[in-house]
C-alpha positions as CSV (number, residue, x, y, z in Angstrom):
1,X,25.2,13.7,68.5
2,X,28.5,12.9,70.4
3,X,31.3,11.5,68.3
4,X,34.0,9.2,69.6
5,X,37.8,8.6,68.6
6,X,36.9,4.5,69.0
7,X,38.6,3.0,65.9
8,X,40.1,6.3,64.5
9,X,43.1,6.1,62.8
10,X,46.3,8.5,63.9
11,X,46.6,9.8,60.8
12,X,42.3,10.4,61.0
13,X,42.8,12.0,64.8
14,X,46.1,14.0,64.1
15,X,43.9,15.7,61.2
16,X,41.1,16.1,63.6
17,X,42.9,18.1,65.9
18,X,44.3,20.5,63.3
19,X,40.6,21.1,62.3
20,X,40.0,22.0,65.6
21,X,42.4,24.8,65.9
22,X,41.9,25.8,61.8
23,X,37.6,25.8,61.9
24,X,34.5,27.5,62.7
25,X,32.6,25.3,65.4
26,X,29.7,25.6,63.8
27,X,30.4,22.8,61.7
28,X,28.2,19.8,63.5
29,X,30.1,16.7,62.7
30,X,28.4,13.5,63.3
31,X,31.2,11.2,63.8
32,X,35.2,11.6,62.9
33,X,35.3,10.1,59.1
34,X,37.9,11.7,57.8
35,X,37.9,11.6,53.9
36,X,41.0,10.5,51.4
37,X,39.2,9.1,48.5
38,X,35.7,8.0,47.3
39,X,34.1,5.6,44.2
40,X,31.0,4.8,43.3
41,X,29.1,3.5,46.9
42,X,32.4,3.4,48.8
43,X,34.9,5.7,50.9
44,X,38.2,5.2,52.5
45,X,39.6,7.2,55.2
46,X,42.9,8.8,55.9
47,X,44.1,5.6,57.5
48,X,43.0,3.1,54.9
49,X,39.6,2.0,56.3
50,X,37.1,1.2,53.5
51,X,32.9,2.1,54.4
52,X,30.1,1.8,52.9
53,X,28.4,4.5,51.9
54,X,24.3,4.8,52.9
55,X,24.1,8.7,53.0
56,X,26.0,10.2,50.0
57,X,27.4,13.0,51.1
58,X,23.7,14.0,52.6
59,X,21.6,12.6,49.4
60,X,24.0,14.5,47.1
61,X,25.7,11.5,44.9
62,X,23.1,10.3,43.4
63,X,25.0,8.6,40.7
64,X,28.0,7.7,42.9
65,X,31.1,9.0,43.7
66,X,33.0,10.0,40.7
67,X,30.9,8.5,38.1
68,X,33.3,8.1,34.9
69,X,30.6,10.5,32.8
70,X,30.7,13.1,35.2
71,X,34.3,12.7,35.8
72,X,34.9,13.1,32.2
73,X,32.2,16.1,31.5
74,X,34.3,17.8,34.6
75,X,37.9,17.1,33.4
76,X,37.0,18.2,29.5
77,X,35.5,21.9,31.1
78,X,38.4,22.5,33.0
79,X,40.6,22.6,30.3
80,X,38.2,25.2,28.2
81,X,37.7,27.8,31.4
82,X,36.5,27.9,34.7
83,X,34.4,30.8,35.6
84,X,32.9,33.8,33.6
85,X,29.7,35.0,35.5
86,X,26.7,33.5,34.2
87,X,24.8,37.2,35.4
88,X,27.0,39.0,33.0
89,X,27.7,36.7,30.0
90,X,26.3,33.8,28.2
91,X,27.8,30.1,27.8
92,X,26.0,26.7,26.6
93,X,26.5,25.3,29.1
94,X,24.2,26.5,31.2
95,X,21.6,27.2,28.6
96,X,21.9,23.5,28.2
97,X,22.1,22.4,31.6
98,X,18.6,24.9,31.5
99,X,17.1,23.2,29.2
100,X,17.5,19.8,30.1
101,X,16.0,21.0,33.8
102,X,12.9,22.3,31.5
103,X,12.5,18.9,29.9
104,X,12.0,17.0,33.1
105,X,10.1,19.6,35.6
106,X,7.3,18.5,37.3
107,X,4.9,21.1,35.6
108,X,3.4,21.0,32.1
109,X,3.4,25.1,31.5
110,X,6.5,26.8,30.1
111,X,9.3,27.3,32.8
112,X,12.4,29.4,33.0
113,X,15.5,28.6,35.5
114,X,17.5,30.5,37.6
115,X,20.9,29.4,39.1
116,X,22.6,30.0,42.4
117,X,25.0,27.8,44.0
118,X,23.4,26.1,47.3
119,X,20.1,24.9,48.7
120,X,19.5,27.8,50.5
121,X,20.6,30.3,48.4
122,X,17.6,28.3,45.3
123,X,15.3,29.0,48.8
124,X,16.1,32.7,49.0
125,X,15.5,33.1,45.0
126,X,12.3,31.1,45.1
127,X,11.1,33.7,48.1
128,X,12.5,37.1,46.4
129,X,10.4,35.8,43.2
130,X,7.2,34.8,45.6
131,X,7.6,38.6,46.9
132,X,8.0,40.0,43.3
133,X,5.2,38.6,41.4
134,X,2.3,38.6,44.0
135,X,3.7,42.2,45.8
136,X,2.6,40.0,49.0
137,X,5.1,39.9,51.7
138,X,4.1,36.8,54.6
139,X,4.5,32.8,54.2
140,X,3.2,29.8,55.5
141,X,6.1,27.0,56.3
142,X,6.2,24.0,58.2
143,X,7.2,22.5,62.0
144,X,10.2,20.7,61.2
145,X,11.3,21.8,58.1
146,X,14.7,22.5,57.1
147,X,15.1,25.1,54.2
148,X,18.8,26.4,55.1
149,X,20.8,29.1,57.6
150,X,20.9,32.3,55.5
151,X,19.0,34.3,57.3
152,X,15.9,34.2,54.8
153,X,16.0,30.6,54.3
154,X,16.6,30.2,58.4
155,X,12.7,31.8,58.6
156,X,11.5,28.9,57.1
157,X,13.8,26.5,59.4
158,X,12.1,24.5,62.0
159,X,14.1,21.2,63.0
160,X,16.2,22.6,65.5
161,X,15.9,25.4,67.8
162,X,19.8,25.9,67.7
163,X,19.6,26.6,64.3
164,X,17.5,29.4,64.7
165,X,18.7,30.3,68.6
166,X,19.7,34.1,68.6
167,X,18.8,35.0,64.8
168,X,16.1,37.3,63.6
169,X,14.1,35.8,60.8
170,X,14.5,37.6,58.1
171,X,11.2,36.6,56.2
172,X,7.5,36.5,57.9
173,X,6.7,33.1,58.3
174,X,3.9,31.5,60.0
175,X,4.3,27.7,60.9
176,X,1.7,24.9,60.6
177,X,2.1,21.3,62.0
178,X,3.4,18.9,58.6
179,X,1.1,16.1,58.1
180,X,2.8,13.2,60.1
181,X,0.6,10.7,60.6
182,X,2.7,8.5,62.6
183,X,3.5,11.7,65.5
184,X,-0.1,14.2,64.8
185,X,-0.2,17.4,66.6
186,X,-3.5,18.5,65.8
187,X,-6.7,16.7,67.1
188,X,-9.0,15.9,63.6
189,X,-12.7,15.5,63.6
190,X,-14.2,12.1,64.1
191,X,-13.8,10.3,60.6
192,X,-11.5,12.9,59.3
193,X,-8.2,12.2,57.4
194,X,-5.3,13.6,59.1
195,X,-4.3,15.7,55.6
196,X,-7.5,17.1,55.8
197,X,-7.4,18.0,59.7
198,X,-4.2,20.2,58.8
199,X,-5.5,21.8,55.6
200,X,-8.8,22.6,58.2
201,X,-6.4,24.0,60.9
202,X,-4.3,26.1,58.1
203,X,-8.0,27.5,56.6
204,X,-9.9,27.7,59.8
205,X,-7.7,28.5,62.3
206,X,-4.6,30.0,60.8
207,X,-6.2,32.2,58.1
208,X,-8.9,33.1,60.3
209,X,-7.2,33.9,63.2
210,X,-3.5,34.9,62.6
211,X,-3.0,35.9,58.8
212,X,-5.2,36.8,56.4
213,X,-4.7,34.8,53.5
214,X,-4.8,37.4,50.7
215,X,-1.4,39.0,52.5
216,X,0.5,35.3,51.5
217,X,3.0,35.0,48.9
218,X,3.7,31.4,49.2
219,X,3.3,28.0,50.8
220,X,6.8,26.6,51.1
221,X,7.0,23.0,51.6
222,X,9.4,19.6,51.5
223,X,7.2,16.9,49.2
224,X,9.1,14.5,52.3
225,X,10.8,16.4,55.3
226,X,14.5,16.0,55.3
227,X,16.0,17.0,58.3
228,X,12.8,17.0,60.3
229,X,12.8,13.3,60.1
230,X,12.4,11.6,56.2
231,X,8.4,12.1,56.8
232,X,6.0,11.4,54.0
233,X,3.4,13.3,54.0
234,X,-0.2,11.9,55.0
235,X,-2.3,10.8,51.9
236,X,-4.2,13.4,50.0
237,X,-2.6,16.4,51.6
238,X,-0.8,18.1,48.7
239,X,-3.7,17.9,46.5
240,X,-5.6,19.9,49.0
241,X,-3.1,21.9,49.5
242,X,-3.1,23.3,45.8
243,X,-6.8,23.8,46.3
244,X,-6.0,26.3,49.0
245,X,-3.3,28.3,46.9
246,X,-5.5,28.4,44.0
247,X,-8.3,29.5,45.8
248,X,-6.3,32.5,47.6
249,X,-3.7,33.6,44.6
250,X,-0.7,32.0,46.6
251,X,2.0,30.1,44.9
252,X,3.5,26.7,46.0
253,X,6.8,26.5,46.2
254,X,8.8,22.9,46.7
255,X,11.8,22.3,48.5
256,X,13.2,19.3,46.3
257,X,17.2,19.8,47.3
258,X,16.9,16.5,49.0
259,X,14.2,15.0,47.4
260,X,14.8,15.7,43.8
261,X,16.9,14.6,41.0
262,X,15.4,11.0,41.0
263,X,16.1,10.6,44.9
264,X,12.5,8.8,45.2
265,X,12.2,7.0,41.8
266,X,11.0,9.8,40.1
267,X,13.0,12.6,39.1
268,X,11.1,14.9,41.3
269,X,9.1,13.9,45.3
270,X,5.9,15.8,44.2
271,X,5.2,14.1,41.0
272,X,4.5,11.1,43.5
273,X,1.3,13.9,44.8
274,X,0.0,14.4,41.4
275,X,0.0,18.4,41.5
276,X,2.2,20.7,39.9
277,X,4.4,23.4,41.7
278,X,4.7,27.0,41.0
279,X,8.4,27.2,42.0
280,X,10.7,24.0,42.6
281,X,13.8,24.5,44.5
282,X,17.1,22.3,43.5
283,X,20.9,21.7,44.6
284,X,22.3,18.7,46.4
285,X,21.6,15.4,44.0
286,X,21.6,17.6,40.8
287,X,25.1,18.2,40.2
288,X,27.0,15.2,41.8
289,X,29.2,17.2,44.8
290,X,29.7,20.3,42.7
291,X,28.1,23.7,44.2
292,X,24.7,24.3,42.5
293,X,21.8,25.6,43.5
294,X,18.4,27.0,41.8
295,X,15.1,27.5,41.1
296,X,12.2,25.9,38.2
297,X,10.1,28.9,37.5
298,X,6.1,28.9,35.7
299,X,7.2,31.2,32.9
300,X,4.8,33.9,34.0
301,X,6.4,34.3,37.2
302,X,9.9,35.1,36.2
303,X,8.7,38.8,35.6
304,X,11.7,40.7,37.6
305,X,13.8,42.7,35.8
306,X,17.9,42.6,34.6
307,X,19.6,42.6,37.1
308,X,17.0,42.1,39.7
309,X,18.4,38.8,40.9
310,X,21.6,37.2,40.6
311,X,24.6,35.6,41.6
312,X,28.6,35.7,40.5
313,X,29.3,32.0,40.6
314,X,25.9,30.5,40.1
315,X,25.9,28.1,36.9
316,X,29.3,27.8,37.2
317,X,30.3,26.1,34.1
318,X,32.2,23.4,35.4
319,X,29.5,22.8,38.2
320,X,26.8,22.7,35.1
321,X,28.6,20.3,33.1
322,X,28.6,18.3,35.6
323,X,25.0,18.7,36.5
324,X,23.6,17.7,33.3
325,X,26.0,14.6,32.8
326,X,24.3,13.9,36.1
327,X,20.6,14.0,34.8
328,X,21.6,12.6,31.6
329,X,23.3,9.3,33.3
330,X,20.4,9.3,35.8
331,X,18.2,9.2,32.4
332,X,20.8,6.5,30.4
333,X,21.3,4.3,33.1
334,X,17.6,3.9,34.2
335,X,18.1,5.3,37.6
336,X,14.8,6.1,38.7
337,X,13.3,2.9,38.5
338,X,16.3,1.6,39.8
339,X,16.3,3.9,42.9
340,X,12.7,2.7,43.3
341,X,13.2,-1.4,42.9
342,X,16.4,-0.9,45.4
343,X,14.5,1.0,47.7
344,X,11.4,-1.2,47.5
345,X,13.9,-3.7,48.7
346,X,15.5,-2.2,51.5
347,X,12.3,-1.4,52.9
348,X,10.7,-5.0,52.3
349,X,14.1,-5.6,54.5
350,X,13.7,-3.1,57.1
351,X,10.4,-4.1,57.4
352,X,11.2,-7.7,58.2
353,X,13.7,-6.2,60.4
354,X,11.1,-4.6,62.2
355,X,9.4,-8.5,63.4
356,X,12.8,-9.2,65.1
357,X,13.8,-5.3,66.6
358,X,11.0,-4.0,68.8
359,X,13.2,-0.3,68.6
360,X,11.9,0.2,64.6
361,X,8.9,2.4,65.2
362,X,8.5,3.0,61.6
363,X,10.0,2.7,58.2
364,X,9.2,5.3,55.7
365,X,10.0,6.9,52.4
366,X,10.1,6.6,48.9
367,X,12.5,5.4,46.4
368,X,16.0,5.7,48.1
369,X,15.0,8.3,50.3
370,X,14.2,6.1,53.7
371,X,13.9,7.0,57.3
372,X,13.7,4.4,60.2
373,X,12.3,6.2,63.4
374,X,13.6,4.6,66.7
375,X,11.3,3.8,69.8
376,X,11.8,2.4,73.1
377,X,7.9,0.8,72.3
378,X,5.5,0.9,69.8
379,X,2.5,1.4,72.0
380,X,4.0,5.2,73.7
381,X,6.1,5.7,70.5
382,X,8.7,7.0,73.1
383,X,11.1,8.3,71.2
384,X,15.2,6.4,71.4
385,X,17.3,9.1,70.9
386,X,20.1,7.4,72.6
387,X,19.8,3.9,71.0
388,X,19.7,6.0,67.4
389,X,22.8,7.8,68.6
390,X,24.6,4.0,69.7
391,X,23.9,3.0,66.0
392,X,25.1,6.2,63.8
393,X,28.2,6.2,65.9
394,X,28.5,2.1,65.8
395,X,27.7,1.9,62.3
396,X,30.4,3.9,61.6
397,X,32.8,1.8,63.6
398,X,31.8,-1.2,62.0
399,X,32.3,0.4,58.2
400,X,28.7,1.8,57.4
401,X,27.7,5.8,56.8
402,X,24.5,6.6,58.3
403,X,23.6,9.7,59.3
404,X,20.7,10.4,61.6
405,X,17.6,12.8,60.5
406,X,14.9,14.4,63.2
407,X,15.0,13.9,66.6
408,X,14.9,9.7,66.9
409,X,15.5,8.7,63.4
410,X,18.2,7.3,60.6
411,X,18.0,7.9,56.9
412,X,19.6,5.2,54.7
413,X,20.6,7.4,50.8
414,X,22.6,5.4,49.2
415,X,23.5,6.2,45.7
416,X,20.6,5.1,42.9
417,X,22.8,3.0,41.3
418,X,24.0,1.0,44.4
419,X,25.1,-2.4,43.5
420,X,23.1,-5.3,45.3
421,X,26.1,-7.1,47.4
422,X,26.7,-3.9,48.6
423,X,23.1,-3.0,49.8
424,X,23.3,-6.5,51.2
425,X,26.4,-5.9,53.3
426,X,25.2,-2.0,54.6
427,X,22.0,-3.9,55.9
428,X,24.0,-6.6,57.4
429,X,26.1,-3.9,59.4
430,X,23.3,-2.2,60.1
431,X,21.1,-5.2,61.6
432,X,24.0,-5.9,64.0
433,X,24.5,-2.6,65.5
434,X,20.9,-2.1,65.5
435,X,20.9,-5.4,67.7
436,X,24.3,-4.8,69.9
437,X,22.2,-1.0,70.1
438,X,18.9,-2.3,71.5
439,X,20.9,-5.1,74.3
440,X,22.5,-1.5,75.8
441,X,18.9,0.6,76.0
442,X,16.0,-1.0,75.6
């Protein structure tokens, strides 16, 4: 996307220009908010001008900005100590922050956690274990995922090509269409589910053809594509894909850093597929802002020895206090079924939206993980890239955080705990520029 400077503060653009001359320009901004201070579902800029907030940080706050539990947790840490290296030492409060992860992960066996401090660095652990405990060394990933930018996690990347433009993949991964029923790639059988025509093209083609299936240490998968567009996957597919990692000895592995932590009304986007995972992977939503990162392990599979794997900062203690007043408010405050009553809503409005705005292709998600995908008709499902671009950008000018998600489409991840008016006033902003959008392209 293309920011403008229309309705930027000087204190907002002055900052902006020192960034310029102070920052790598690999930094993708996607339009020039410039933050001073944040609470609960709000923001204000440099210059005084209040937003709303529909995107969280990307997902991340899912209790709000500076909840006054997590505020408090971080505060009383501080003043014990900071940092002592979880791979050297022991403190509670990761054992606890452990423990309460065991409690609610999606699996009924034994687990055991690891900690790291970012999405991609729970990615890199989850695929370093995969290699371990099978002693196999290829994967099967998806078109349009997004799994991170190290260079292992980058291997499983596939939203945008200038993400992965020059790099070597560090990790052999083989790619298979997701199951997006709304934009299919693969041509099914007459009758046939599109879930089922993927899991036929993954058996049939991919493991007949290209990769033998005993050589596969994993199946590493978002429960709903983030970056590649807020896509839910077609019904029935994740139950058939267990059947094929049973069948062949290779572990699934969940990408739940955007997903997870209640984002979709239940604490974890898989439960919604009835299977269980072998590895989950964690960081954004869990810890309220603060870096953490990390993986939910099948007890069995966390074989590798001292010192095998590990990290100097991950499990900070002040990042895992936080973290677990985080799941413990998402549990005391009733979050999840609040996430999933507000985003019931929003939808219900979108939806009705939708009769008056020819431009919504599709609204879909779960919980308060949303996506609306942008056309310029409904019939060629051509896609609006321009018109979604003229209402991130406008949005913004008019006090609303979006931030746009695959190639034509905007995710709306609010906070769980959202109040109403406010909901009512981001969908407000949002209808308008939506409308002022569609005069100027369709």
């Amino acid at each position: 996307m293309q920011t403008t400077l229309e309705g930027v503060g000087e204190r907002s653009r002055a900052l902006i220009a020192r960034d310029e001359k102070a920052l790598s320009p690999s930094y993708k901004r996607e339009y020039p908010l410039v933050v001073e201070r944040a609470q609960g579902s709000e923001l204000w800029d440099v210059d005084g001008r209040r937003y709303i907030d529909f995107m969280a940080g990307v997902a991340v706050h899912n209790v709000g900005h500076r909840h006054p539990r997590v505020e408090a947790a971080v505060k009383e840490q501080v003043e014990k100590f900071w940092h002592i290296c979880l791979s050297d030492f022991y403190y509670p409060q990761a054992i606890e922050l452990a423990e309460m992860l065991q409690r609610v992960a999606p699996m009924d066996d034994e687990t055991l956690i690891y900690f790291g401090n970012s999405g991609a660095e729970a990615v890199e652990a989850a695929v370093k274990l995969a290699m371990h405990y099978t002693g196999r060394t290829r994967f099967v990933g998806f078109q349009g995922a997004f799994h991170g930018r190290t260079l292992g996690a980058l291997s499983f990347t596939a939203s945008k090509n200038v993400q992965r433009a020059g790099f070597l993949p560090g990790v052999r991964v083989h790619h298979v269409p997701f199951p997006n029923e709304y934009r299919p790639l693969l041509v099914g059988e007459p009758g046939e589910s599109y879930a089922e025509t993927v899991i036929r093209y993954i058996e049939e083609q991919l493991f007949h053809t290209l990769l033998p299936p005993g050589d596969v240490a994993a199946i590493v998968v978002e429960p709903i594509q983030g970056e590649g567009g807020y896509i839910v996957p077609a019904p029935g597919f994740f139950p058939r894909l267990r059947e094929i990692c049973d069948r062949y000895g290779i572990l699934l592995i969940v990408d739940e850093i955007q997903s997870g932590a209640g984002r979709t009304g239940r604490w974890w986007a898989i439960e919604h597929e009835g299977v269980e995972p072998d590895i989950v992977c964690f960081a954004k939503g869990v810890t309220s802002g603060l870096p953490i990162g990390g993986i939910i392990a099948r007890k069995e599979l966390m074989s590798w020895p001292a010192g095998g794997h590990g990290s100097t900062f991950g499990g900070n203690p002040v990042a895992a206090v936080a973290a677990l007043e985080t799941l413990r408010v998402i549990e005391d405050e009733g979050l999840l079924a609040q996430a999933e009553a507000t985003g019931n809503h929003i939808m219900a409005r979108l939806d009705d939206m939708a009769d008056r705005h020819p431009s919504i292709g599709q609204v879909r998600g779960r919980g308060l993980m949303i996506g609306i995908e942008f056309v310029h008709d409904r019939i060629s499902k051509r896609r609006a890239i321009a018109l979604r671009n003229d209402v991130v950008e406008n949005a913004f000018v008019n006090g609303l955080l979006l931030i746009p998600c695959g190639t034509n489409a905007v995710r709306m991840t609010p906070p769980l705990n959202i109040p109403s008016a406010l909901v009512e006033e981001g969908l407000e902003i949002f209808e308008h520029v939506l409308a002022v959008a569609e005069t100027r392209h369709l």
